[in-house]
PAMI-239926 format. One line per 5 residues: number of its first residue (from 0); their letters; for each residue x, y, z of C-alpha. Coordinates in pm, whole numbers, m for minus. Layout:
# PAMI-239926
NUM	a	X,Y,Z  ...;
***
This chain:
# PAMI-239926
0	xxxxx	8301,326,m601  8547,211,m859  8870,109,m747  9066,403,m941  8857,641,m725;
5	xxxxx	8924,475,m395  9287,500,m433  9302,830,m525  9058,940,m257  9302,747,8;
10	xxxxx	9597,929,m145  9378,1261,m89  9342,1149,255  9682,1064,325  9781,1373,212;
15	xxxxx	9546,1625,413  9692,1396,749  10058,1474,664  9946,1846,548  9712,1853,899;
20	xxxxx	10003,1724,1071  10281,1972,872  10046,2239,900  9961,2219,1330  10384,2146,1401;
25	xxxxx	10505,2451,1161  10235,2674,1314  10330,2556,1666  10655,2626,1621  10613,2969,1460;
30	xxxxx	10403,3051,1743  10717,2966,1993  10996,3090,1799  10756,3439,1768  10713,3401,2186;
35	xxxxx	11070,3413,2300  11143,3631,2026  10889,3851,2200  11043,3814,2530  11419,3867,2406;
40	xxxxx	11247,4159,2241  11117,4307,2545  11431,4216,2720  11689,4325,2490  11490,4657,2554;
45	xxxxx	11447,4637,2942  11823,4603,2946  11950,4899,2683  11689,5127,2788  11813,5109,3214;
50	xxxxx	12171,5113,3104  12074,5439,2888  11853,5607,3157  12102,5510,3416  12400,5701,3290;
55	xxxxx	12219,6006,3266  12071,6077,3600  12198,6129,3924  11822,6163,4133  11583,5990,3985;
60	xxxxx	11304,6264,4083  11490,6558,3981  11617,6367,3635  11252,6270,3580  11174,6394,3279;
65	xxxxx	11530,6296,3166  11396,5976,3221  11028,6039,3066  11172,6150,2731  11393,5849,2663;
70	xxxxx	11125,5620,2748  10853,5872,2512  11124,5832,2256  11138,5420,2210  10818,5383,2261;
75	xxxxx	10672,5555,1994  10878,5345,1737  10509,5133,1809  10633,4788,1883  10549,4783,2263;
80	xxxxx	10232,4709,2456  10364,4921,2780  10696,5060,2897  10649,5128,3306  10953,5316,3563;
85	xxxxx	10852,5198,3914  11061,5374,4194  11142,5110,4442  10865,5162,4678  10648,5048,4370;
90	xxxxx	10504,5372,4259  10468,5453,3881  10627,5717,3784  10615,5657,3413  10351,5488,3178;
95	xxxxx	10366,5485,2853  10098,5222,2753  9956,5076,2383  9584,4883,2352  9611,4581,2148;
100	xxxxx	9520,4616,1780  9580,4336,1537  9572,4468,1149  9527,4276,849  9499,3922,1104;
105	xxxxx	9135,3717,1118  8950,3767,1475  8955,3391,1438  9261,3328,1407  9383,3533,1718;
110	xxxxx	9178,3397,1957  9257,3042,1805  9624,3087,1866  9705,3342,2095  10056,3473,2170;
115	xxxxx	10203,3531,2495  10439,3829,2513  10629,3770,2888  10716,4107,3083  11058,4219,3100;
120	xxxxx	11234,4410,3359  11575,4606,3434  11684,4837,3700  11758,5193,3695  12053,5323,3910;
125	xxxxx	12116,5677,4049  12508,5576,4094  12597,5310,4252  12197,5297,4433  11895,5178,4267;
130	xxxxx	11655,5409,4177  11332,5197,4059  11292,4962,3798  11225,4960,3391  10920,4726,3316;
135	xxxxx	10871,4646,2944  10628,4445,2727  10630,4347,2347  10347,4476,2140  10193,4115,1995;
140	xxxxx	10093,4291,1667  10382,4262,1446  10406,3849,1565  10061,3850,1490  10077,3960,1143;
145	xxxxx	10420,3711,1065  10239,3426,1180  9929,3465,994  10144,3590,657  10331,3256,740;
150	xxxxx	10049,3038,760  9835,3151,451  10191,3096,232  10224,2723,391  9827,2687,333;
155	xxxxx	9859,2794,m53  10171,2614,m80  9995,2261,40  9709,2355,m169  9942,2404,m497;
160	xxxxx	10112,2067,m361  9770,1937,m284  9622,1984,m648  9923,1837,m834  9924,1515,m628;
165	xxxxx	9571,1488,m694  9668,1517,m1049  9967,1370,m1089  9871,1092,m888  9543,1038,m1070;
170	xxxxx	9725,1049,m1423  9963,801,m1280  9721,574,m1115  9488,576,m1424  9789,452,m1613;
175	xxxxx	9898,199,m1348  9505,51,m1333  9492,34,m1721  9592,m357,m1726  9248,m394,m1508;
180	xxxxx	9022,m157,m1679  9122,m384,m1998  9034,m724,m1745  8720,m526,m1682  8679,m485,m1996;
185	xxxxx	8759,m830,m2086  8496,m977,m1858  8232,m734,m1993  8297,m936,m2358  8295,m1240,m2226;
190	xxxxx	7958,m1198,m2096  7839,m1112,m2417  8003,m1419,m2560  8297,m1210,m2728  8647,m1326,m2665;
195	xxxxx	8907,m1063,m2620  9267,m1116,m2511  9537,m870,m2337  9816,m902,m2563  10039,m624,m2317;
200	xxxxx	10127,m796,m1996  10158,m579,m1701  10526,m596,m1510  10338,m564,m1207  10357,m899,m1111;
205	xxxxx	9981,m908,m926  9854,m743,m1212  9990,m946,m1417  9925,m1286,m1265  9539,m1149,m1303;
210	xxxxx	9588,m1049,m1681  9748,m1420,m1774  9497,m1599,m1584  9197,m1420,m1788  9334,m1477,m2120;
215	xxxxx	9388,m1811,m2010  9014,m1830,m1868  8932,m1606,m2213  9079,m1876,m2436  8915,m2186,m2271;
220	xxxxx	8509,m2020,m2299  8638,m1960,m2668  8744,m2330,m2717  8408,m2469,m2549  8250,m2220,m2799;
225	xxxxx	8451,m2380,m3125  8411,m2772,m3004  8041,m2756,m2959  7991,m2524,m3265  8253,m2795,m3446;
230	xxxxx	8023,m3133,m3318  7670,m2940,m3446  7848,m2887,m3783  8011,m3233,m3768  7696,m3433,m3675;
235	xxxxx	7501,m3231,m3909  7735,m3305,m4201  7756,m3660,m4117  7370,m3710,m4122  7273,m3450,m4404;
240	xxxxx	7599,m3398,m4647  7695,m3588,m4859  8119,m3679,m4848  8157,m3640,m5215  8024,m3321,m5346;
245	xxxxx	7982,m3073,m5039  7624,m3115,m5122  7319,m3227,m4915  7233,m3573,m4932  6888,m3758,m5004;
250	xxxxx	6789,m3730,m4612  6871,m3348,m4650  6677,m3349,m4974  6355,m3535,m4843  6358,m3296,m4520;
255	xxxxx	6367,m2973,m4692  6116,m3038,m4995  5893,m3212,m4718  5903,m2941,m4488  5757,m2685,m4781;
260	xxxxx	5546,m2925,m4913  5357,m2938,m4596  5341,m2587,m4528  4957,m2483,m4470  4954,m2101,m4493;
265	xxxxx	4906,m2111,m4893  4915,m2411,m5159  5329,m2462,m5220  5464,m2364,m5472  5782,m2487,m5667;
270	xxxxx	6002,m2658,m5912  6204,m2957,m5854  6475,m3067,m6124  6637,m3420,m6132  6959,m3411,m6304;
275	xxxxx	7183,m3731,m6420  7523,m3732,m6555  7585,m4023,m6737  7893,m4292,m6774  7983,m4258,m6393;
280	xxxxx	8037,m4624,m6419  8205,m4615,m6692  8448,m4309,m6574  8519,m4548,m6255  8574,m4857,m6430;
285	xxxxx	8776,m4672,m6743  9028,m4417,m6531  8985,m4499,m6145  8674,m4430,m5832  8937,m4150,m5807;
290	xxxxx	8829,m3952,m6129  8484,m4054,m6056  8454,m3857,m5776  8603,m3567,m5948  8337,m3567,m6196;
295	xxxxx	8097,m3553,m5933  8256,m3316,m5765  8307,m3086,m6049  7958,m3145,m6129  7816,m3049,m5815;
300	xxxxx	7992,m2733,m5868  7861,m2654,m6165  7506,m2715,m6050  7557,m2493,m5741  7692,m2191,m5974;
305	xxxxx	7389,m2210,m6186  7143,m2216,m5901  7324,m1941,m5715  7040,m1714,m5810  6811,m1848,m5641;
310	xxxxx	6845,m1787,m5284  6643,m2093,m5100  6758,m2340,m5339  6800,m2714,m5219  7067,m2881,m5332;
315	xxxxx	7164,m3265,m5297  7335,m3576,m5439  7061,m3827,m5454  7213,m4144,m5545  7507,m4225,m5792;
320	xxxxx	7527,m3970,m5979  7188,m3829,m5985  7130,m3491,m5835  6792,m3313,m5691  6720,m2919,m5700;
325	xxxxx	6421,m2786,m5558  6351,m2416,m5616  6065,m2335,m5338  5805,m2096,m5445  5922,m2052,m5820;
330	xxxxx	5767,m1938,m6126  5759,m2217,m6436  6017,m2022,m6636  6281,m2043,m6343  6256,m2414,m6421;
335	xxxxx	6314,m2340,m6813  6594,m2109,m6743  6767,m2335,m6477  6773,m2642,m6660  6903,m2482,m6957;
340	xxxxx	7185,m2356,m6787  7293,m2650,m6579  7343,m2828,m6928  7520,m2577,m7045  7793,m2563,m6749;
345	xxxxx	7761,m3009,m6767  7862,m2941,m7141  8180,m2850,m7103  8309,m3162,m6828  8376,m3325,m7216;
350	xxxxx	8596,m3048,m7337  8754,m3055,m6982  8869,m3428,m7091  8641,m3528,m6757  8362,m3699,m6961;
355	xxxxx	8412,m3958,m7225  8151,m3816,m7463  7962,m3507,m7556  7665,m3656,m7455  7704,m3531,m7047;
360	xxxxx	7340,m3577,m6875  6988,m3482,m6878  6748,m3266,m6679  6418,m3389,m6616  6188,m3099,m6441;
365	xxxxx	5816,m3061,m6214  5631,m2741,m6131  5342,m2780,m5933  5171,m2481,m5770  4870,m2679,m5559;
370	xxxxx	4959,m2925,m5264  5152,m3216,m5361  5339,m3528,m5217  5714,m3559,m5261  5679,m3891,m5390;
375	xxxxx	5391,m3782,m5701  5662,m3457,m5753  5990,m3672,m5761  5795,m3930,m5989  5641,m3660,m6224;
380	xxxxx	6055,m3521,m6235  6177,m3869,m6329  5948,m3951,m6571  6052,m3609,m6746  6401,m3729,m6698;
385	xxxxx	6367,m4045,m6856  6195,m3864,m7148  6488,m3650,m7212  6718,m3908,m7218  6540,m4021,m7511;
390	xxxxx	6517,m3675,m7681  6847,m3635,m7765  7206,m3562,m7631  7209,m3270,m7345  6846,m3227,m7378;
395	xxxxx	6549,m3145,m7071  6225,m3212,m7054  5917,m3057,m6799  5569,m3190,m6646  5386,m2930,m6473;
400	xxxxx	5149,m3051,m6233  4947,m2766,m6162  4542,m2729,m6036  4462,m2443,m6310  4771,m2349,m6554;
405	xxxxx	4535,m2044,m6689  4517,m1877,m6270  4880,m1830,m6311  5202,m1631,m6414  5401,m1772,m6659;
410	xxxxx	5631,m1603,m6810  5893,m1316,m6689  5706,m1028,m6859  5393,m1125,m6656  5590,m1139,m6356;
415	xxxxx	5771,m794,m6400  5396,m626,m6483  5163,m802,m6200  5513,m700,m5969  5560,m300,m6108;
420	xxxxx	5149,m294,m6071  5205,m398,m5732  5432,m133,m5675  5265,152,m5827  4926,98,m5666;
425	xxxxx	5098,22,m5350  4881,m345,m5302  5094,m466,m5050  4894,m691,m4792  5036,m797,m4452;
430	xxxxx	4993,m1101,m4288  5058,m1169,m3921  5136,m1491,m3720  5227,m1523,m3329  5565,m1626,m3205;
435	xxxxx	5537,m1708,m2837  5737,m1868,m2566  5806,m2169,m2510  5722,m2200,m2172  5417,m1994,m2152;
440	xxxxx	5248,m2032,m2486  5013,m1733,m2378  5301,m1463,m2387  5352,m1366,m2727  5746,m1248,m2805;
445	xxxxx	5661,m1089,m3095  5417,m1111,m3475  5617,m1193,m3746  5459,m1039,m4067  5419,m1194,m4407;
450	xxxxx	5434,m988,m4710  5203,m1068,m5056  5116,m898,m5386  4782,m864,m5469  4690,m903,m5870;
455	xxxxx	4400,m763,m6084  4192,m1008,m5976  4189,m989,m5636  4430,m1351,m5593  4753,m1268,m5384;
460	xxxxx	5075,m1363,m5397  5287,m1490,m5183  5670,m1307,m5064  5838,m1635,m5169  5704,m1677,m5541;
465	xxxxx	5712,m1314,m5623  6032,m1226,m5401  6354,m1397,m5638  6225,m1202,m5944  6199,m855,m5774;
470	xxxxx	6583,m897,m5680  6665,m982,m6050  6528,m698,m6095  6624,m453,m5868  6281,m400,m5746;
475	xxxxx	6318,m550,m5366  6431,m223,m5181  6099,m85,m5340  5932,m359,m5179  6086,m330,m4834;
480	xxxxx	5982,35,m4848  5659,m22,m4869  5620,m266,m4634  5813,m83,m4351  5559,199,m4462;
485	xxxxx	5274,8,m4330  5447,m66,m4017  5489,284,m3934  5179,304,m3909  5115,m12,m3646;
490	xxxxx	5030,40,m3276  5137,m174,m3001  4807,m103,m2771  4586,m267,m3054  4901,m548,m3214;
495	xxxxx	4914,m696,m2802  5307,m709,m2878  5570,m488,m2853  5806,m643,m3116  5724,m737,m3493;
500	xxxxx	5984,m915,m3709  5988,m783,m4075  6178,m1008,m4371  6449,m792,m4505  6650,m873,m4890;
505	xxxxx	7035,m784,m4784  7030,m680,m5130  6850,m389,m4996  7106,m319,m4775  7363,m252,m5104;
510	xxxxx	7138,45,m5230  7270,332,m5015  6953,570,m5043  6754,282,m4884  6935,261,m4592;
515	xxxxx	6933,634,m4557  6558,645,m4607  6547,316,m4339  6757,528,m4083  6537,832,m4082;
520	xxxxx	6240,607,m4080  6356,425,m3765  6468,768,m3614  6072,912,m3700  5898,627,m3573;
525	xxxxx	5633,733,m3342  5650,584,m2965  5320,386,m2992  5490,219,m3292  5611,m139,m3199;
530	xxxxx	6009,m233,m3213  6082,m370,m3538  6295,m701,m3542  6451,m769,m3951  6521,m1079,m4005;
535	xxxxx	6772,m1245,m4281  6747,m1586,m4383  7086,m1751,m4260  7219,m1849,m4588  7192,m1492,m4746;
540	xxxxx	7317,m1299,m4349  7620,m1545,m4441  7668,m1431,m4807  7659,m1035,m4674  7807,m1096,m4360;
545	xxxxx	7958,m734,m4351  7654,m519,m4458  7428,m730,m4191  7644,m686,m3944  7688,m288,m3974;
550	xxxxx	7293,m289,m4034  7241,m436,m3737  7488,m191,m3557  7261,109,m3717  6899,m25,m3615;
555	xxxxx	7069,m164,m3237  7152,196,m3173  6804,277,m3197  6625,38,m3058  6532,m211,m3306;
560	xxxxx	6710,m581,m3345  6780,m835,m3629  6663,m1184,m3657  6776,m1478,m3806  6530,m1761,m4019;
565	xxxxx	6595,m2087,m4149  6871,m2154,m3921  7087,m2491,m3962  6899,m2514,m4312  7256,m2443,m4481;
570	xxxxx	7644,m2566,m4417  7807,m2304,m4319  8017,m2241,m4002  7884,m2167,m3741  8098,m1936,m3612;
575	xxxxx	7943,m1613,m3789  7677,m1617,m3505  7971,m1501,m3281  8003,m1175,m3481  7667,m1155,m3614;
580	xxxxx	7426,m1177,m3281  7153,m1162,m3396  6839,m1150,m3121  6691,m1480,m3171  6719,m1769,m3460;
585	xxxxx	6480,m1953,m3597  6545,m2339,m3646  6480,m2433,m3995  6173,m2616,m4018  6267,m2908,m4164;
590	xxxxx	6434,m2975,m3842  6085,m2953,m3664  5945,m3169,m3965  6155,m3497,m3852  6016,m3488,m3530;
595	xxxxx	5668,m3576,m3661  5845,m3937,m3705  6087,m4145,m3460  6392,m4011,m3586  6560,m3974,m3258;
600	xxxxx	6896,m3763,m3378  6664,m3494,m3474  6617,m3418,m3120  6969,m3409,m3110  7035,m3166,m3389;
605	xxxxx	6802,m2928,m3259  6949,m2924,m2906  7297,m2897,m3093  7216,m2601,m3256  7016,m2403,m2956;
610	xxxxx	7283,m2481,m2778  7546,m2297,m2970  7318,m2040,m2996  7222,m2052,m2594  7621,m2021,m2553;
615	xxxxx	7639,m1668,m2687  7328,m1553,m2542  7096,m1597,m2844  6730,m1710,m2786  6634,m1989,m3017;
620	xxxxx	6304,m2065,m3182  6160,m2376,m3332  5964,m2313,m3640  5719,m2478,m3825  5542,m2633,m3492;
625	xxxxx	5213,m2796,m3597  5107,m3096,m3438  5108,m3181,m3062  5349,m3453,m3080  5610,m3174,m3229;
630	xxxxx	5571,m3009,m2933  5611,m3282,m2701  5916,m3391,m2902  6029,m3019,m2825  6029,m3049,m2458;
635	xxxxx	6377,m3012,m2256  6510,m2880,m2527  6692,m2556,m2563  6385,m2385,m2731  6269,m2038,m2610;
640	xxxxx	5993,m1983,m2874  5733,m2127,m3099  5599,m2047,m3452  5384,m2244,m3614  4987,m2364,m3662;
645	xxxxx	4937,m2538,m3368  5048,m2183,m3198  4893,m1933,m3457  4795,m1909,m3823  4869,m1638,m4044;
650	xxxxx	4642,m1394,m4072  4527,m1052,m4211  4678,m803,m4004  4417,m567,m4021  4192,m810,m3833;
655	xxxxx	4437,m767,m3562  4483,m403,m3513  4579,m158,m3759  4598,277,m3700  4527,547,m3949;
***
């Protein structure tokens, strides 16, 4: 029982003692005063009715019915229970007698509290002799019918009283309890990892003692939060940004293009650009380090702008002043497009007065779309570099390193067809891949599915390569729709898991006839159908903070959850997780990829991050988990799931279970 309730139920209680109490005294004394009002009564009658009889006899037997009449006469006024003349040898000579007949009083209530009427007597004198004696009794009735009038009006009366204590006093305690219903409150957040604080301050000095010391309590948890959130970002930055430019550094670099390179679901994909800005030396020795650094800076910026459309792009400061970009899963023409415009944007550093000549860099560019080392991709990119710089001022230059140029798309018109084909014939194919715990590797948390195209001829394509160029244009929510389609239509009984995670393109989320279409979906969904899970990459959650967020508020209401991927893969603060929450996260790979070597402080990034994530009550999973020494290297660490080949490969998910 809350403590509200208990104090108004001892108030209650309190209050039916002193009414109990109130009630049994007034009633007793009623009952008294009515007694000896009885007895004066009867008295008082005794006495007038002798004095009356006595004055106008002289023989008592001869003046009998003198006598009779008088005593006739007052007792029919109906408030006696006898009126008796006994002659003084004790015979009656009159009787005038009433039964007793309560009206309008409870059975009950008579026999509960009976009232004693005492006799009264006077004599009756023939002269100066006595002649017999007037006996005389009160009729109860009439007392009867006073104290039970009284009672019922004191009963209502407490009851009236009664009901406004137990509302006034509720009203009034509700308001005096509201500092710890907000401390209940309080606590509730804090156990869910939000941080709330009481800026009213009860006068109530035990109240308010309590309120101080949980903001105070409040503000330490949310400290803890911010310093270990602040040393995973500062550890990270030191060992995977580069000081200069905000970028990430040739460590960052390595990790991320490694980790695609070695995915094994489908042969990567990609384009990696190597861009130089020339005369850094001469900018340092000529005007200062100082304005050096601001043309790297400024030219990191410029980079980043023009690959902001590209939503997994890698970006990183190599060495002096050459820079990497590696565009995972890209057509060839992204390469064309992006290396026209970094120039471009590099151009105008020399009308800025921050380069000493027109001439600003070069762009030297590799596709591959087969399995390939870093080393044979960077190598193919310099050597186009190095042929650009002899081209000509500004200029780029491209090797493709592909296993059959004539299997593929090229251009954007042959990506917008094999894409709308897609569409209209509804060839979407779903792939499936376990995600299981960490400590028991046979309990599966949920499937994660894979989306891909199918073509013509039969070849898929995979969500990454075909993905970027439905969002230019506008085709993505289509997509999504189809996909979520096909989960509709899963089972849990034949999938063995009750959860399946789902990628999801925020820029959905902007198109406000796709989330209406997603909400009736959701509310539709047939109970068989497993819980759906949507996950966001972390850099693109961050970028629509807002409409993730009040997504996830939508699907959480009925049932379904949101996911995060590639989780530390980007810079940015931490802190969104405390708003965001989603269910799980999903450790960038390229994290798992360094453990494959003896690089120690990965360990140490990856129990950084869980960690922050363990501290609000988000379960963390490692991805990318392929060889038994990565899961080794995993152990004690804050890791509640796996994904990876050594747990699963991808596969069709009609081999797994699929209804109507």
């Amino acid at each position: 029982m809350t403590l509200y309730r208990q104090l108004v139920a001892f108030t209650l209680v309190l209050f039916l003692l002193l009414f109990a109490g109130t009630w049994i005294a007034r009633l007793q004394t009623t009952r008294a005063f009515l007694s000896a009002q009885l007895e004066s009564h009867a008295q008082d009658t005794a006495t007038f009715l002798g004095l009356s009889i006595s004055q106008q006899i002289q023989d008592l037997q001869q003046d009998l019915p003198i006598a009779e009449t008088m005593i006739s006469a007052v007792f029919d006024r109906g408030y006696y229970r006898f009126i008796r003349l006994v002659d003084t040898g004790g015979q009656v000579l009159v009787d005038r007698t009433l039964e007793i007949k309560v009206e309008d009083v409870p059975d009950w209530f008579v026999r509960m509290f009976p009232l004693e009427a005492p006799e009264a007597g006077a004599n009756v004198m023939a002269g100066w002799i006595q002649a017999g004696t007037l006996l005389v009794k009160s009729h109860p009735g009439y007392a009867y019918q006073t104290l039970w009038q009284g009672t019922v009006r004191m009963t209502w009366w407490f009851v009236a009283c009664g009901v406004f204590v137990l509302v006034a006093g509720g009203i009034g305690l509700r308001f005096l309890l509201r500092p710890l219903v907000r401390v209940e409150q309080q606590a509730e957040a804090l156990c869910r990892r939000e941080y709330q604080f009481q800026e009213r301050i009860p006068r109530t000095r035990e109240l308010r003692r309590v309120v101080e010391v949980m903001n105070r309590m409040t503000r330490k948890v949310q400290e803890m939060f911010q310093e270990q959130a602040a040393l995973a970002e500062e550890m990270r930055r030191q060992a995977y940004r580069d000081e200069v430019t905000g970028l990430g550094n040739r460590r960052y670099f390595d990790g991320q293009v490694g980790a695609h390179l070695d995915r094994r679901d489908s042969d990567p994909a990609g384009v990696i650009l190597l861009v130089q800005i020339r005369n850094l030396e001469r900018v340092n020795k000529e005007t200062g380090r100082a304005a050096g650094d601001a043309l790297l800076e400024k030219g990191a910026s410029l980079i980043r702008e023009a690959a902001a459309g590209f939503e997994q792009a890698v970006l990183a400061r190599l060495s002096g002043a050459d820079f990497g970009v590696y565009l995972p899963d890209a057509p060839v023409w992204a390469a064309e497009t992006l290396a026209a415009d970094i120039l471009k944007r590099l151009g105008g550093l020399f009308a800025a007065g921050m380069a000493p000549e027109e001439n600003v860099g070069h762009v030297g560019a590799a596709t591959h779309e087969t399995a390939v080392t870093l080393r044979r991709l960077l190598s193919e990119a310099d050597l186009a570099l190095r042929t650009a710089a002899r081209s000509g001022p500004n200029a780029w230059q491209m090797r493709p390193v592909t296993r059959d140029a004539g299997d593929t798309l090229a251009g954007k018109q042959q990506w917008k067809a094999a894409i709308q084909q897609a569409l209209d014939a509804n060839r979407i194919r779903l792939l499936a891949q376990s995600v299981v715990a960490a400590r028991d590797r046979q309990r599966i948390l949920h499937l994660e599915l894979f989306s891909q195209i199918v073509q013509d001829n039969g070849k898929p394509i995979s969500a990454g390569m075909f993905l970027p160029f439905a969002e230019h244009l506008n085709l993505v929510a289509a997509l999504d729709r189809l996909v979520l389609e096909q989960v509709g239509r899963l089972e849990t009984g034949r999938l063995g898991a009750q959860w399946v995670a789902v990628n999801l393109s925020p820029l959905s989320l902007r198109d406000e006839g796709f989330v209406q279409w997603i909400t009736a979906f959701l509310e539709r969904l047939p109970a068989a159908c497993p819980r759906i899970i949507f996950e966001f990459t972390e850099f693109r959650a961050v970028q629509h903070l807002e409409l993730v967020r009040k997504f996830r508020d939508q699907v959480r209401h009925r049932g379904h959850a949101i996911g995060l991927d590639q989780y530390g893969r980007g810079f940015s603060h931490l802190g969104y997780l405390q708003s965001l929450r989603p269910e799980y996260v999903k450790i960038d790979r390229a994290y798992s990829a360094e453990l494959k070597g003896d690089q120690s402080d990965s360990r140490f990034f990856i129990a950084s991050l869980g960690s922050v994530a363990h501290s609000i009550d988000i379960a963390v999973i490692a991805e990318g988990v392929e060889t038994e020494s990565q899961l080794q290297a995993l152990g004690g660490l804050p890791i509640d799931g796996l994904q990876g080949y050594l747990v699963d490969r991808p596969g069709p998910l009609e081999e797994i279970g699929k209804s109507g």
